[in-house]
Short mmCIF file of the C-alpha atoms (twelve columns), coordinates in Angstrom:
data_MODEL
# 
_entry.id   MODEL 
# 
loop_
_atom_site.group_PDB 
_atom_site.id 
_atom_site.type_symbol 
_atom_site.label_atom_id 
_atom_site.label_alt_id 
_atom_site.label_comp_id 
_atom_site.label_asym_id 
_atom_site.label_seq_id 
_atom_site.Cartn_x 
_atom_site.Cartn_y 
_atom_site.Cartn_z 
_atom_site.pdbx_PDB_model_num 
ATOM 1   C CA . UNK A 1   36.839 -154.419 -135.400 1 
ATOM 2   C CA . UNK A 2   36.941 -157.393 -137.813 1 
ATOM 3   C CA . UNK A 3   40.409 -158.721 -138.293 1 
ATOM 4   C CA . UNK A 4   39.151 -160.895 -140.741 1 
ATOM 5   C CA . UNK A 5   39.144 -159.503 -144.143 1 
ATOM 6   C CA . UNK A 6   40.744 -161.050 -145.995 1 
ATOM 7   C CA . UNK A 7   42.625 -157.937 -147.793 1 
ATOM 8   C CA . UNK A 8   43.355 -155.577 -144.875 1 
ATOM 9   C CA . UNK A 9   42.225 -152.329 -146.536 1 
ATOM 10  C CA . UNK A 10  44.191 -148.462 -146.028 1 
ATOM 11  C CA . UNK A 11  41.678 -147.092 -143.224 1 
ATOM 12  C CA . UNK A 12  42.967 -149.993 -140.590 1 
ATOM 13  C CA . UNK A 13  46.772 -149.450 -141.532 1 
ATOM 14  C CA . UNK A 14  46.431 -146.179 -141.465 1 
ATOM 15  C CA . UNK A 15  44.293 -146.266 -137.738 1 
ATOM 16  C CA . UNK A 16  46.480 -148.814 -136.623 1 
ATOM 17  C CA . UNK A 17  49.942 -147.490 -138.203 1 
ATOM 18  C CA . UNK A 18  51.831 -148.516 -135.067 1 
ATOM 19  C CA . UNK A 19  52.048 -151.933 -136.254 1 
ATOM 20  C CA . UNK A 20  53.560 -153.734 -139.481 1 
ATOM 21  C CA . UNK A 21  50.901 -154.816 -142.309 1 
ATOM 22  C CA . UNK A 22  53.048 -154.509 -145.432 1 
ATOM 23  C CA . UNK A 23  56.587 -153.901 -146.670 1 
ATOM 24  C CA . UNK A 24  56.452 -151.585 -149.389 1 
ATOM 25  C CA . UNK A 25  58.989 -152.329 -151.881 1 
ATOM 26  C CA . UNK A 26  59.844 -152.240 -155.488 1 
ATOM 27  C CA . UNK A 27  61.915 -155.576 -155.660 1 
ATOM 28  C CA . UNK A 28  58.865 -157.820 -155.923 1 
ATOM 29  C CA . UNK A 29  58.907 -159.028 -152.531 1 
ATOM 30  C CA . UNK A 30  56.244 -160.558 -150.753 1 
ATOM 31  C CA . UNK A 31  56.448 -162.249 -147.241 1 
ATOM 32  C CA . UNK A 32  54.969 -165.528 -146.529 1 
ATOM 33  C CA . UNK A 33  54.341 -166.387 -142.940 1 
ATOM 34  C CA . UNK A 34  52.879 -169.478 -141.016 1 
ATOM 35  C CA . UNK A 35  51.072 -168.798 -137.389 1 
ATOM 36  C CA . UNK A 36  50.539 -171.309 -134.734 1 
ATOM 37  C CA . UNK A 37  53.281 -174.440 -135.428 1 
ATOM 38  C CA . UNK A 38  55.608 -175.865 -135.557 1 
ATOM 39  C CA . UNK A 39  53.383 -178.780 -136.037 1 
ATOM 40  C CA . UNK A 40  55.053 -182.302 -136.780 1 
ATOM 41  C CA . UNK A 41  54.953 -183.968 -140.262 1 
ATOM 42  C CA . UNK A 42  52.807 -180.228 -141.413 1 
ATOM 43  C CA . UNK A 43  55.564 -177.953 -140.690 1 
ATOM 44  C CA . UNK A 44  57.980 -180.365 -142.042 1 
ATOM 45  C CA . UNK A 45  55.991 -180.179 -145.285 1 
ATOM 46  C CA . UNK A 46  55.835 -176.564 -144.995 1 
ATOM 47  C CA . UNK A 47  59.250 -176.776 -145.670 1 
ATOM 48  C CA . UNK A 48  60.152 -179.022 -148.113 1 
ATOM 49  C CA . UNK A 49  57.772 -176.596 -150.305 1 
ATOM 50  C CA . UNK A 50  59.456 -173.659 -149.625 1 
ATOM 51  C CA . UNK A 51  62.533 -175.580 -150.596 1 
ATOM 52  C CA . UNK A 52  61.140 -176.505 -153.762 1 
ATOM 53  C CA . UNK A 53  60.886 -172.612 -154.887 1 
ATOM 54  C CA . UNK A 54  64.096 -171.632 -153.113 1 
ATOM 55  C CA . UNK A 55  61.674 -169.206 -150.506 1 
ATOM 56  C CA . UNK A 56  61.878 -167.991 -147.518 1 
ATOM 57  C CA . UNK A 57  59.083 -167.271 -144.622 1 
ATOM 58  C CA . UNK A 58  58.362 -166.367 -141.517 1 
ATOM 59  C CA . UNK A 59  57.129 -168.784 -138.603 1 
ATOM 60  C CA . UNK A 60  55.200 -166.982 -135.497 1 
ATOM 61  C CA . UNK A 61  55.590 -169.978 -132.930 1 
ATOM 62  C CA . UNK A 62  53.629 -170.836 -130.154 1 
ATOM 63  C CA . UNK A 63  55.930 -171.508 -127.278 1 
ATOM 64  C CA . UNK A 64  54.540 -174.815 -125.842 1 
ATOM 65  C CA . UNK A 65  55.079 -176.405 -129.348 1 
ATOM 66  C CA . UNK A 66  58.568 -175.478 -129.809 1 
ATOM 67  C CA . UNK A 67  58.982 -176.981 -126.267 1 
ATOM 68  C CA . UNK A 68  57.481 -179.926 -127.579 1 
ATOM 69  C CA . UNK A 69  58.605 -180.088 -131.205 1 
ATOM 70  C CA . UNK A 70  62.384 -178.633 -130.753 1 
ATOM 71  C CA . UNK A 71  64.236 -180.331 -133.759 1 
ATOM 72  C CA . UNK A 72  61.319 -179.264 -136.233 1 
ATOM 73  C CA . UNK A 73  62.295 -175.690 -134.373 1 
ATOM 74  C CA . UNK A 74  66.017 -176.548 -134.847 1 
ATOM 75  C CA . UNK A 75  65.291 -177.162 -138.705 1 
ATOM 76  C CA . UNK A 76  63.626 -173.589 -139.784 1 
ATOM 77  C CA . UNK A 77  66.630 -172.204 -138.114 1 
ATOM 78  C CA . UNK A 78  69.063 -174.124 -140.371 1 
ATOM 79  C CA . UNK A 79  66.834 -173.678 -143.331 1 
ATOM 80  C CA . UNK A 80  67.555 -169.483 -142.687 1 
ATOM 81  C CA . UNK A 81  63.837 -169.023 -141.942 1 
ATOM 82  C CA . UNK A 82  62.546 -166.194 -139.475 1 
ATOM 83  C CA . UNK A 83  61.031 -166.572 -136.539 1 
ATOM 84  C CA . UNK A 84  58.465 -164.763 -134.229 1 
ATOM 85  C CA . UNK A 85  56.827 -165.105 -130.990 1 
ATOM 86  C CA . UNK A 86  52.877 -166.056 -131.248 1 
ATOM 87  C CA . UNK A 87  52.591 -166.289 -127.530 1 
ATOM 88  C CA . UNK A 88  53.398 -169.497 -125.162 1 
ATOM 89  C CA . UNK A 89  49.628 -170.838 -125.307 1 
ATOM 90  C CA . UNK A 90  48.010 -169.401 -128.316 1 
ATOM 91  C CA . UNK A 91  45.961 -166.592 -125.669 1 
ATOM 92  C CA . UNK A 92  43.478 -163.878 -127.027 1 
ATOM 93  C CA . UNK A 93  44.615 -160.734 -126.263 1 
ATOM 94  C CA . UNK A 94  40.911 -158.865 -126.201 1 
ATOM 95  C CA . UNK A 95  39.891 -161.498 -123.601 1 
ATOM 96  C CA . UNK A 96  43.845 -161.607 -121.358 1 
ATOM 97  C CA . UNK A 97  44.646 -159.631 -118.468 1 
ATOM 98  C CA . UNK A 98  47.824 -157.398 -119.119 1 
ATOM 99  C CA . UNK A 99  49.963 -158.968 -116.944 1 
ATOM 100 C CA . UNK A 100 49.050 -162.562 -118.305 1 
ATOM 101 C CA . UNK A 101 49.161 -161.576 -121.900 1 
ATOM 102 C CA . UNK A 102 53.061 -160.484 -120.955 1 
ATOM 103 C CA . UNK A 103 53.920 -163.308 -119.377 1 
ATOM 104 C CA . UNK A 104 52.967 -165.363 -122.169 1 
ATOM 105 C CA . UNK A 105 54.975 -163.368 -124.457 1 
ATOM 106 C CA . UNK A 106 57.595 -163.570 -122.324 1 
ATOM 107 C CA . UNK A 107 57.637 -167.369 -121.485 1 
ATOM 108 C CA . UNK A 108 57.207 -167.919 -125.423 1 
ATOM 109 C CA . UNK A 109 60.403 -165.933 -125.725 1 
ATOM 110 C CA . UNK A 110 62.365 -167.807 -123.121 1 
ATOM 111 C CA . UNK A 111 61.531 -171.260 -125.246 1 
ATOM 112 C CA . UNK A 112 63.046 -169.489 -128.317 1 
ATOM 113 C CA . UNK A 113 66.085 -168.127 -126.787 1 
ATOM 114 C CA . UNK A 114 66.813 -171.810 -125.311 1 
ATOM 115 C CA . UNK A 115 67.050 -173.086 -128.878 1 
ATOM 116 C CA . UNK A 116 68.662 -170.003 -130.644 1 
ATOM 117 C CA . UNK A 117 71.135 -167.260 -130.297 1 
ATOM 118 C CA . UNK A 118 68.373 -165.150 -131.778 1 
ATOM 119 C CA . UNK A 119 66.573 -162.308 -130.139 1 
ATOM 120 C CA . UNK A 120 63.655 -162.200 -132.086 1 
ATOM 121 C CA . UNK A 121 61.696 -158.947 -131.534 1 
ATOM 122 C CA . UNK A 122 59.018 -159.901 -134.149 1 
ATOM 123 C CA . UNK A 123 55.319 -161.088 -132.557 1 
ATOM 124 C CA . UNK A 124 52.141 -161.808 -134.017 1 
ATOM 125 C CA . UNK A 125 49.272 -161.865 -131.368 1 
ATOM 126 C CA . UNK A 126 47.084 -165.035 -131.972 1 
ATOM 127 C CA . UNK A 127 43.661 -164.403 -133.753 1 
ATOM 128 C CA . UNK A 128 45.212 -160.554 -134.593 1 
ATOM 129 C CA . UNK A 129 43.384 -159.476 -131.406 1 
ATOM 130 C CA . UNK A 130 45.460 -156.952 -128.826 1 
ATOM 131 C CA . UNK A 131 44.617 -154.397 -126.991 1 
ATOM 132 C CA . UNK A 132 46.236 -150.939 -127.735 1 
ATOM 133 C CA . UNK A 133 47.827 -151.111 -123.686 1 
ATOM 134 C CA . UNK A 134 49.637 -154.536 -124.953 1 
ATOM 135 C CA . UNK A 135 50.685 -152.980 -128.391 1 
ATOM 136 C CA . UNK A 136 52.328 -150.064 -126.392 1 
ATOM 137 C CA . UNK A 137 53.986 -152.593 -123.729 1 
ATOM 138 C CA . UNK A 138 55.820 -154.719 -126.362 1 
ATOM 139 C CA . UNK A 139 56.343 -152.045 -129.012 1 
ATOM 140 C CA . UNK A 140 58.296 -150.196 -125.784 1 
ATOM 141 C CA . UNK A 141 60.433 -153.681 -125.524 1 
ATOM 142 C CA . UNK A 142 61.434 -153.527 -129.487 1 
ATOM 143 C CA . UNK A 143 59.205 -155.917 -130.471 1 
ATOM 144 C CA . UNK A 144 57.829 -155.034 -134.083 1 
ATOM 145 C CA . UNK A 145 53.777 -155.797 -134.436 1 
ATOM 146 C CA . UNK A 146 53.460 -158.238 -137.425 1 
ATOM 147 C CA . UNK A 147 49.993 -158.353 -138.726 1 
ATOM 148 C CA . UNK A 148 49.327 -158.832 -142.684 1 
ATOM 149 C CA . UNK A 149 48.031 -157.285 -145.995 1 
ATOM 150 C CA . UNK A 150 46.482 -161.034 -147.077 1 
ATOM 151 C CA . UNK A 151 44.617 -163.780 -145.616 1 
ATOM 152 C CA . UNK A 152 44.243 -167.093 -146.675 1 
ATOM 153 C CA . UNK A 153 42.171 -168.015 -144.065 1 
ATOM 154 C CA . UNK A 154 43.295 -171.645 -144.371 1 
ATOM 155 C CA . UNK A 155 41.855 -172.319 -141.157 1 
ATOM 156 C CA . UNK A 156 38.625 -171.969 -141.824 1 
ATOM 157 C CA . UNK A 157 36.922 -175.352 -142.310 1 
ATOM 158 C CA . UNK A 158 33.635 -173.651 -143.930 1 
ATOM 159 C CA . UNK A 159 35.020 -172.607 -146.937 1 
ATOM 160 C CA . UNK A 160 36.632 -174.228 -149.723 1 
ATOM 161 C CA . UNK A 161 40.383 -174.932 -150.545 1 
ATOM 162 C CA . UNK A 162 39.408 -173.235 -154.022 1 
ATOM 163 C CA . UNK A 163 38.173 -170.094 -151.885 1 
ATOM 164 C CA . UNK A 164 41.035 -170.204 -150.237 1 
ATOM 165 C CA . UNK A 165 43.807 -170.229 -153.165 1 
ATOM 166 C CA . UNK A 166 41.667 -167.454 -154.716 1 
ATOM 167 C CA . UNK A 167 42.025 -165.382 -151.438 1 
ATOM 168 C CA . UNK A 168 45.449 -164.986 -151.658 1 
ATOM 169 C CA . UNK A 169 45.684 -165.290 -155.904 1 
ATOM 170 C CA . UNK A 170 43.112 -162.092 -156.306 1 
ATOM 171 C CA . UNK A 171 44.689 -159.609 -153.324 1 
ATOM 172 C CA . UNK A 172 48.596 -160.664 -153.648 1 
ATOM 173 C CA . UNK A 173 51.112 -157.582 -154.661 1 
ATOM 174 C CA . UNK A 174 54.587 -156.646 -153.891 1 
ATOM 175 C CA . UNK A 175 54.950 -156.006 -150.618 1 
ATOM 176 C CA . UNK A 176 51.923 -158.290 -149.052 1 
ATOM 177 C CA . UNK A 177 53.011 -159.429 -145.996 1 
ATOM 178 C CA . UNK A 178 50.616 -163.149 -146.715 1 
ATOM 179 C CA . UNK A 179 49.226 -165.086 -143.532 1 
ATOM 180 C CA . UNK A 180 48.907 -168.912 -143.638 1 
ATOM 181 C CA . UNK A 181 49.012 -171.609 -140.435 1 
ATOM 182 C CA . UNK A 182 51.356 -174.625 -140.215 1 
ATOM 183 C CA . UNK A 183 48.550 -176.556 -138.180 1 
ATOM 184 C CA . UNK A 184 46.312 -179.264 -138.256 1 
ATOM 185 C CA . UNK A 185 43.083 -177.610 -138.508 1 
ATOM 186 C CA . UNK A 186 44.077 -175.560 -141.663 1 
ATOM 187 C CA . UNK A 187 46.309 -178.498 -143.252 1 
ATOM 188 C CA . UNK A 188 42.992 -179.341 -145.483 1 
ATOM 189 C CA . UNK A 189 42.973 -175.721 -147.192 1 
ATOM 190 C CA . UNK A 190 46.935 -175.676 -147.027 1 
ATOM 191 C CA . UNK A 191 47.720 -178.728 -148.887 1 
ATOM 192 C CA . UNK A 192 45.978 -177.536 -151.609 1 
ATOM 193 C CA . UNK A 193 46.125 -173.637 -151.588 1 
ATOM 194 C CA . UNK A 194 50.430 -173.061 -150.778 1 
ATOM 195 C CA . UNK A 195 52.015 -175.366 -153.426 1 
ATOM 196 C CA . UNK A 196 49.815 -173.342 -156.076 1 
ATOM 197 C CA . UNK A 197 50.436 -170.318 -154.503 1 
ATOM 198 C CA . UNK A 198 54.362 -170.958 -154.856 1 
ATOM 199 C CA . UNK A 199 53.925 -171.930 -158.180 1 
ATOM 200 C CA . UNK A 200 51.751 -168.810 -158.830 1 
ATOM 201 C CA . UNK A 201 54.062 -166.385 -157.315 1 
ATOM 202 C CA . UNK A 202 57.311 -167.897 -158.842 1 
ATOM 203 C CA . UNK A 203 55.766 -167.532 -162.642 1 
ATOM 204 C CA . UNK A 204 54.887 -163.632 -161.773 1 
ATOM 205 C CA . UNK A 205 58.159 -163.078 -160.687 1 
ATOM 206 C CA . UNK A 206 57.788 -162.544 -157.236 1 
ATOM 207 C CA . UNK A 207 60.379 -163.136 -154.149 1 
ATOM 208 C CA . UNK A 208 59.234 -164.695 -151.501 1 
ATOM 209 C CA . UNK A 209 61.443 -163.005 -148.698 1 
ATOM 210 C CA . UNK A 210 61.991 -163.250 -144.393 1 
ATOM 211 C CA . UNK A 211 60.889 -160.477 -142.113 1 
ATOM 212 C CA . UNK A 212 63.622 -159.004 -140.124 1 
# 
């Protein structure tokens, strides 16, 4: 199954209903999120953007950079960002053994809870690959599957920034839950393709909202 489209069409939400692609509502909302940081000096400007427009996001983190990174961590706290769990190493789910894919989730959680209060219960799996067994495990913990209704696919170094602004631009509506990554590799696309997007989104009336 491709994860890759880049609008995630009604046949895979409906096959795959167990897990959270949009969030229907009639409020304008749409839901920004950032996979695979936090990432000094790119996460940082990650947020000064969202500052700009007064929005709010979601960051998936991989555990092993908020270990390394913790004030950038500390800061999308204080800025009243959300936060998920996007493993502790960034591990494929398709290609994990159960009980490794777990521990990953759980280590990444254990790095969260040393820096916050929070119990997050929202995860992304890294490259939206997971097997159904792994679903079921961390659905039965309370953890809500995050996936998306747009991708920007920012880190893909073959296509243009241009392609990429137009990837989110042509397939955005109210309720899009909107993947981009606070990392080096997509920073190219990213620089380009979010400030436009805020700008875009702000003129059409839109919210740009958390994820609880």
């Amino acid at each position: 199954m491709n994860f890759l489209w880049i609008k995630t069409n009604r046949f895979i939400k409906y096959i795959f209903s167990n897990y959270v692609w949009n969030i229907p509502n009639v409020e304008k909302k749409v839901y920004l999120t950032f996979d695979d940081g936090p990432t000094p000096e790119i996460t940082e400007w990650v947020l000064e953007q969202l500052k700009t427009y007064n929005a709010k996001a979601t960051f998936f983190c991989i555990g092993n950079n908020i270990a390394k990174h913790p004030e950038i961590f500390k800061r999308l706290l204080r800025e009243d960002h959300a936060i998920g769990n996007h493993t502790q190493n960034h591990v494929k789910g398709w290609k994990t053994e159960n009980n490794t894919y777990f521990e990953e989730v759980e280590k990444c959680d254990e790095v969260i809870s040393k820096q916050t209060n929070i119990d997050s219960k929202l995860f992304r799996p890294p490259y939206g690959k997971i097997k159904p067994s792994q679903s079921n495990y961390l659905r039965k913990l309370g953890y809500k599957i995050i996936m998306w209704d747009v991708l920007s696919a920012d880190f893909d170094t073959t296509i243009s920034k241009e392609k990429c602004l137009e990837n989110v631009l042509k397939n955005v509506e109210s309720g899009s839950i909107i993947v981009f990554h606070d990392s080096i590799k997509a920073f190219q696309n990213l620089e380009y393709t979010f400030p436009k997007t805020l700008e875009f989104l702000s003129k059409n009336g839109y919210v740009c909202d958390r994820i609880n």
